[in-house]
N, C-alpha and C positions, 0 to 999 in steps of 0.2 A: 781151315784152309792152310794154314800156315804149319801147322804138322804134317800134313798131306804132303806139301811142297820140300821140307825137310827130309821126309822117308823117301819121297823118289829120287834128293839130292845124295841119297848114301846108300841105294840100293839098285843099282844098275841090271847083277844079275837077276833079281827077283823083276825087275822091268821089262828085261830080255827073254825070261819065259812067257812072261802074260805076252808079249809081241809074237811068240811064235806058236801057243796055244789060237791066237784070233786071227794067223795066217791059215786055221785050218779053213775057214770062209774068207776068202780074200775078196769077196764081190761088197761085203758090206767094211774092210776094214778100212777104206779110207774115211768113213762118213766119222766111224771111232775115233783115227785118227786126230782128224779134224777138231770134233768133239773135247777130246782131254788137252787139245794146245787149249781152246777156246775158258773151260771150265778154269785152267792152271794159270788164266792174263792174271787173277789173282796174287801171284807170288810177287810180279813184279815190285821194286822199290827203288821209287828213283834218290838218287845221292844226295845229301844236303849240298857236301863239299862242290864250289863252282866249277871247278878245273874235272873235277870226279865226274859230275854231271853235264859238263862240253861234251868229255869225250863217250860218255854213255850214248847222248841225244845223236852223237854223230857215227855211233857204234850202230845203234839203232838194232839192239837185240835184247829188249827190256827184260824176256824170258832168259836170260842166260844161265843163272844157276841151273835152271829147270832143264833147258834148252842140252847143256852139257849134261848132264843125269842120263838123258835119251840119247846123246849120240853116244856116252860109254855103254851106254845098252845096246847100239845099233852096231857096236865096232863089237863088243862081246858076241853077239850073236854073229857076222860076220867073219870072226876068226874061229867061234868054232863051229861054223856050218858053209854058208857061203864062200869063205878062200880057200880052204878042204877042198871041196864038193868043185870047185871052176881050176882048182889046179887040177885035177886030176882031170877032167874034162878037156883042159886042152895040152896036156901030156900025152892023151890018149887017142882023142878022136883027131883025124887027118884035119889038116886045112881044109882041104876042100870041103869036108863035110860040114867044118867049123863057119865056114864063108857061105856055105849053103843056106844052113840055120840062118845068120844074119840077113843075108839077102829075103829072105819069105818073111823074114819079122818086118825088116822095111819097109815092103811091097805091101804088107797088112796095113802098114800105119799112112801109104799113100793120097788114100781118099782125106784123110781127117788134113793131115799135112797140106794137100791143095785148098780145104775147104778155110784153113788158113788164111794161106797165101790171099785167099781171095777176098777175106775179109779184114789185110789189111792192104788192099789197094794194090796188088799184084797179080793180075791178072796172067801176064808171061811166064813167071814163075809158077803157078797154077797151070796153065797149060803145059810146061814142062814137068809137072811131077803128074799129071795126069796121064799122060805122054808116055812115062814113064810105067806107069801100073800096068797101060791096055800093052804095051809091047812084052814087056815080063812077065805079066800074068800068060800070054796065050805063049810066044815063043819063048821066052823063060821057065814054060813050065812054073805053072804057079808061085815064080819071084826066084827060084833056085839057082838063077841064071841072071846077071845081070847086066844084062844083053845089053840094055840101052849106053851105059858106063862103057864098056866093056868095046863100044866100037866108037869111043869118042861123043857119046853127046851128053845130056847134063848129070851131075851126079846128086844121089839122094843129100836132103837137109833137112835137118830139124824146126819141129816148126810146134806150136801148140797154142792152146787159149792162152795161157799166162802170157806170152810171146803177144799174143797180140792186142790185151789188155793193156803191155806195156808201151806197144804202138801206139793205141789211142790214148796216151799220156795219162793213166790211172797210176796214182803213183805208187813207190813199192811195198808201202808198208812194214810193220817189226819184221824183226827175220825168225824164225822157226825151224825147230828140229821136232819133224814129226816122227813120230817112232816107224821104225824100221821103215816108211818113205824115204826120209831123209831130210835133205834141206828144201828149205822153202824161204818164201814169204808171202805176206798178207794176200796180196795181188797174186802171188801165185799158185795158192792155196784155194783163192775162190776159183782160178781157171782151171785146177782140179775138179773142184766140185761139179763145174761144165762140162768138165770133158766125159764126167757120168752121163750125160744127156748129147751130147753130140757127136757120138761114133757110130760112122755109117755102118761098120763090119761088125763090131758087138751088137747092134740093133738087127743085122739080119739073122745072126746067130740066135740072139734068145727066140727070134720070131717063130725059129726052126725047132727051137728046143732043144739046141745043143753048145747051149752055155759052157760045157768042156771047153770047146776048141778055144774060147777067150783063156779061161782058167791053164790049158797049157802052153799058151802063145803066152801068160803073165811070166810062168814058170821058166819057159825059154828066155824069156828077155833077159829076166833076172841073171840067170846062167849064163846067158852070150856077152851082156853088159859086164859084170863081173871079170870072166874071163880075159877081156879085153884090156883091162887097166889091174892086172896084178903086178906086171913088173913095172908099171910108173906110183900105186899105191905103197905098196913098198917102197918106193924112193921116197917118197912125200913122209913117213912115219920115220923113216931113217933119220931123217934131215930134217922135220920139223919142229919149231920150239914148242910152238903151239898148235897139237895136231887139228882142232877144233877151230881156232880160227883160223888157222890154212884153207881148212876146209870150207867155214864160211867167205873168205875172198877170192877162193875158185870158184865159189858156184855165183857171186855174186859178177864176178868178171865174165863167167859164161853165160849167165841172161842177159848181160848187158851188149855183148856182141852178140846175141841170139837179136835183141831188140834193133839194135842199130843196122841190123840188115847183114851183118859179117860173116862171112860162109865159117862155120861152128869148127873148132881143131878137131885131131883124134882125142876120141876121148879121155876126157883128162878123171882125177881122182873126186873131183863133184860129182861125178857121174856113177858112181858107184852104188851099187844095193845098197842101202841101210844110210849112204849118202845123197843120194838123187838119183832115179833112172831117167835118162833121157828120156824125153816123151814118146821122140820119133824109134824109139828100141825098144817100147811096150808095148804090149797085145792091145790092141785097140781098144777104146773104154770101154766099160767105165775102167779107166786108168789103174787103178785099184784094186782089179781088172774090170 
């Protein structure tokens, strides 16, 4: 184990092609995912030193050598495929078409987002994103339009299982860099694994037998998510000492207002491909897709 743990600590690129060789089946790569943090709790080693071992327990990311391994693998494959491929995509394609795209990704993740809502005690909030889907889907033209925003009434948010794991006080658990997912933790890692099992729109889909439409609604997301945070990503790598734990105290400060109820910023650099995709900007689950 402890050689396994070393070669993925000094082999980022050889980590970043096995990520984009098992993105050719994206329906099974989060179970993968999952899988190799789980096999790799091995590497951990807690500090003897006291002061070492405070700030470890309260770092709370016992996978770190491992954990960094995977995001220079998630950043390598992102610089050279992902921030290519979204710069050009919004150099090129209009706004509108680029606001269109987001809007129908939204309007997809609607049902899951209210089924949410509802199961952590918000029912008004559930009826406003429901509200939401029946006006955009029929006069939005299946979400392309975002009619409801658009003339003043409520605007889409983010919403997921982890989200409401976190509600019903399950605590956070170690922190994780899942390859090419991104960041996570414990708690938010199993509300992945749910979200395999409770997406109203992927469930109709396979029913039909047109698993595609998930598999390009994952593809879009990735692209529209991206896209959206290349000039504040940039800022972040410009100006960070520590691009890694930047990264890990953004995405731990955006669950934390995810949970507290805080309507979510524009998105910020946690939310990036290879970093975290927002839940509510993914093709409906299974998540992974």
């Amino acid at each position: 184990m402890r050689r396994i743990c070393q070669g993925m600590r000094s082999r980022p690129a050889e980590i970043a092609k096995i990520e984009a060789n098992m993105l050719e089946r994206p329906s099974s790569f989060l179970a993968a995912a999952i899988l190799a943090a789980l096999v790799l709790g091995g590497c951990a080693q807690v500090p003897a030193d006291p002061d070492e071992k405070a700030e470890y327990e309260a770092l709370n990311d016992p996978l770190e050598p491992v954990n960094r391994a995977v995001f220079d693998a998630n950043m390598y494959l992102d610089h050279a495929i992902m921030k290519p491929v979204a710069s050009v995509y919004r150099d090129n394609v209009p706004d509108g078409a680029r606001t269109g795209v987001h809007n129908v990704l939204s309007n997809m993740s609607a049902l899951y987002v209210a089924g949410n809502d509802l199961l952590q005690g918000q029912p008004h909030r559930a009826a406003d994103t429901l509200g939401r889907f029946v006006i955009n889907t029929t006069w939005g033209l299946l979400g392309i339009f975002d009619v409801v925003a658009e003339n003043g009434g409520p605007k889409p948010h983010e919403n997921d299982v982890g989200v409401t794991f976190g509600v019903w006080g399950l605590p956070e658990g170690p922190y994780l860099m899942l390859p090419f997912v991104g960041p996570a933790t414990s708690r938010d890692t199993a509300g992945r694994v749910a979200d395999f099992w409770t997406s109203p729109t992927s469930a109709v889909f396979a029913a039909q037998g047109v698993t595609w439409i998930s598999d390009a609604g994952f593809g879009a997301g990735l692209l529209d998510s991206r896209s959206r945070v290349l000039d504040q990503m940039d800022d972040v790598e410009r100006n960070a000492i520590d691009l890694y734990a930047s990264i890990r105290s953004l995405y731990r400060q955006q669950r934390d207002k995810l949970i507290r109820g805080v309507d979510s910023p524009p998105p910020s650099p946690a939310s990036l491909p290879g970093t975290g995709v927002p839940p509510s900007q993914q093709p409906e689950a299974p998540r992974f897709p």
